[in-house]
N, C-alpha and C positions, 0 to 999 in steps of 0.2 A: 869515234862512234861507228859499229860496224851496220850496215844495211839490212842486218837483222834485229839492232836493236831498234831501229829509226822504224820500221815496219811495226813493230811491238808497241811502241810508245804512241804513232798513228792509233793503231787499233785499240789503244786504252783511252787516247783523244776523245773521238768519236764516239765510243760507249757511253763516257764521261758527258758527253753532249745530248745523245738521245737521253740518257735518263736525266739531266735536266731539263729536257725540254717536256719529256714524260713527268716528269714529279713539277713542273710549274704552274702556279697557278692563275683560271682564268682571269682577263684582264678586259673588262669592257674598250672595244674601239673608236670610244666617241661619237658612232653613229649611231640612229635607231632610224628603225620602219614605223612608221603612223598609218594605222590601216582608219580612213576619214568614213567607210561605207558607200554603200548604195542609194540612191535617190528615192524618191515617194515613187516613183512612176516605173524601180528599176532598169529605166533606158540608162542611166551614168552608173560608174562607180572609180571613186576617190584613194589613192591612197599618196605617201609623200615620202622622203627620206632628210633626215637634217644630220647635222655634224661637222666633224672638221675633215673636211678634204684636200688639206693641204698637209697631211701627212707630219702635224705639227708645228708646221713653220710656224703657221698664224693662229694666235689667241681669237676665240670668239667662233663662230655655226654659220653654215649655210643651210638655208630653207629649201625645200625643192618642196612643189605639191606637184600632180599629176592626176587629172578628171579624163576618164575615159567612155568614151562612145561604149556599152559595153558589147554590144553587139557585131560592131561597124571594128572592134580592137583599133580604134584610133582616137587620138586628143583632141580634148576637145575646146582644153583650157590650159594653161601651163603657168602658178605661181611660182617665183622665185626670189628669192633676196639673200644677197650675203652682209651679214653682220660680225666683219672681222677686222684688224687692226690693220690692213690696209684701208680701208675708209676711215675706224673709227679710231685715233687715238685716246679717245676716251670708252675703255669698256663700260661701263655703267650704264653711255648712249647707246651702246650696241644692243646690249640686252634691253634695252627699254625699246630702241627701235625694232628690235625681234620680238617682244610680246605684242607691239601693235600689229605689227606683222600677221603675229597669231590671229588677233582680232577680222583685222580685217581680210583673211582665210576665211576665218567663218562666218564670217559674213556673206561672201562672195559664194561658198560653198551650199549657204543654207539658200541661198535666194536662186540654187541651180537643185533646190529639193535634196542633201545631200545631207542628211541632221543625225548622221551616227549608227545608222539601220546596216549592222553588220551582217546581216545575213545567215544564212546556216555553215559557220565557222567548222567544216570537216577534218583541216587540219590547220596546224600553228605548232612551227619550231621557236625555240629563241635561237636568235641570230648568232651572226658570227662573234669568236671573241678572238682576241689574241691570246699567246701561250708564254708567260713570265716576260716577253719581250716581242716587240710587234714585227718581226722577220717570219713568226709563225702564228698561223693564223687557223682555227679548228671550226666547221663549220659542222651544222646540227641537222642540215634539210637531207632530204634525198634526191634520188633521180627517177624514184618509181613511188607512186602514192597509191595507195587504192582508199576507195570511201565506197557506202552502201547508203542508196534513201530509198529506203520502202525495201521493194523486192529487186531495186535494179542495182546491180556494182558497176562501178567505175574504175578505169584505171588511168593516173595521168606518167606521161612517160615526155621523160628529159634526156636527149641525146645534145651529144656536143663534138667538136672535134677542132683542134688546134692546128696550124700550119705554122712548124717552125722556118727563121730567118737564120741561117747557114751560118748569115758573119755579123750578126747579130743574136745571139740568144733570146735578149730582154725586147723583142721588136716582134715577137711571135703574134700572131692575130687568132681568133678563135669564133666561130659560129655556134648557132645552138637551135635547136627545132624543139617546139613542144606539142605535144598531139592527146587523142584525149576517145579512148572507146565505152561503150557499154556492154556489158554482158559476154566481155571473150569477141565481142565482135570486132570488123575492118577498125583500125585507127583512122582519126580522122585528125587534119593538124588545126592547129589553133595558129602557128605564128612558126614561123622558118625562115632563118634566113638561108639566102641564095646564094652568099658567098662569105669567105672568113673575113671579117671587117671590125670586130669588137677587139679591143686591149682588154682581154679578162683569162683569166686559163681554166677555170674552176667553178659550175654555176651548179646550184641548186634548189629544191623546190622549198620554201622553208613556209607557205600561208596559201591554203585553197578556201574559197568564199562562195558559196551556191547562192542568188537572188534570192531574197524573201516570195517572189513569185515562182521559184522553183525550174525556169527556163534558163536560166544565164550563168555563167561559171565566170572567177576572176584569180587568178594564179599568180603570184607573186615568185619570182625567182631572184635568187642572191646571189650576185658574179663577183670571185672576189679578182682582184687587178691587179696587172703586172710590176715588178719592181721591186727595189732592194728596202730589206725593215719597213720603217711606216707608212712607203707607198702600197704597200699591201692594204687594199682599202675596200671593204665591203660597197658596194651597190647594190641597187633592186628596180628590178623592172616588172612592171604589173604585164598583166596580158589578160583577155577579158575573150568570150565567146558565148555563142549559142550551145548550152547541156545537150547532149545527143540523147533523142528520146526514141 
């Protein structure tokens, strides 16, 4: 076989590949975002992620909730539980101990004023999915949002940047800044980090939530994470501030 046909048969590869990967269809990742709302008093705002984060290995969901200071962008509370066949070999108890679970979420949630008050919902992507096979992964948010209430625009803006590992590829780290102006005017940031520290390569904005009082913004961002097939694993990080008026 001469070097020009091995070239040819490459180049028919690879075609063959993109348009499967183009003609496949989406495949939910197991994971969803739970947007819980804002409080009575809009000082908190709630949201959480469940799923399986072990990239298949383990039957059964982790819970994550997350209550944040909405002002202060810091926690203020942090529910968590895993219901997966490492603890449980009985699934049945898993998901039974995951719906109490749910329960007593809401409980915990509503007794912090927290009872579903989504707020003025400006934007909402659905998440990420996978593409016929979970090495590819297609996400729906952006990096630039704009929204308008009344007479004033918004714009939110997502920057990021990667620092590759030389002798490692798969060990790349990555930062992200989110900022947030009105009217064309100065940006102002909401949350940046200082250094590249996150295992994620790819973040977007996919839920922005204005307070029912009309002062507070809460921005949900989607990183998806490093690694081969189904360590490719959607997350979400809220970030919450004062609306610039």
């Amino acid at each position: 076989m001469t070097m020009r046909t091995v070239a040819i048969i490459a180049v028919l590869l690879s075609a063959l590949t993109f348009a499967a990967v183009a003609a496949a269809q989406p495949m939910p990742t197991g994971n969803t975002l739970v947007i819980y709302g804002w409080s009575d008093d809009d000082k908190l705002w709630a949201f959480g992620e469940r799923g399986d984060y072990s990239g298949g290995a383990l039957a059964g969901e982790s819970i994550h909730v997350y209550v944040i200071d909405a002002l202060k962008n810091d926690f203020v509370k942090k529910l968590e539980g895993e219901f997966t066949e490492r603890d449980y070999p009985d699934m049945e108890r898993a998901a039974n101990d995951a719906a109490r679970f749910d329960q007593r979420t809401h409980t915990q949630l509503g007794a912090l004023g927290i009872r579903g008050r989504k707020g003025n919902e400006v934007y909402r992507q659905p998440i990420a999915v996978w593409l016929g096979y979970d090495s590819v992964i297609k996400q729906f948010g952006e990096n630039l949002v704009r929204f308008s209430l009344g007479d004033q625009h918004y714009e939110i803006k997502l920057e990021q940047s990667v620092e590759q590992n030389a002798e490692n590829p798969w060990d790349a780290k990555s930062k992200f800044s989110l900022s947030i102006r009105r009217n064309s005017g100065p940006w102002q940031v909401l949350q940046a980090d200082r250094s590249a520290w996150r295992k994620f390569i790819q973040y977007k904005i996919v839920y922005v939530s204005i307070s029912p009082g009309g002062d507070k913004i809460a921005v949900v961002i989607e990183a998806v994470q490093l690694g081969f097939e189904a360590a490719k694993i959607p997350r979400y990080k809220g970030i919450t501030g004062a609306l610039p008026r």
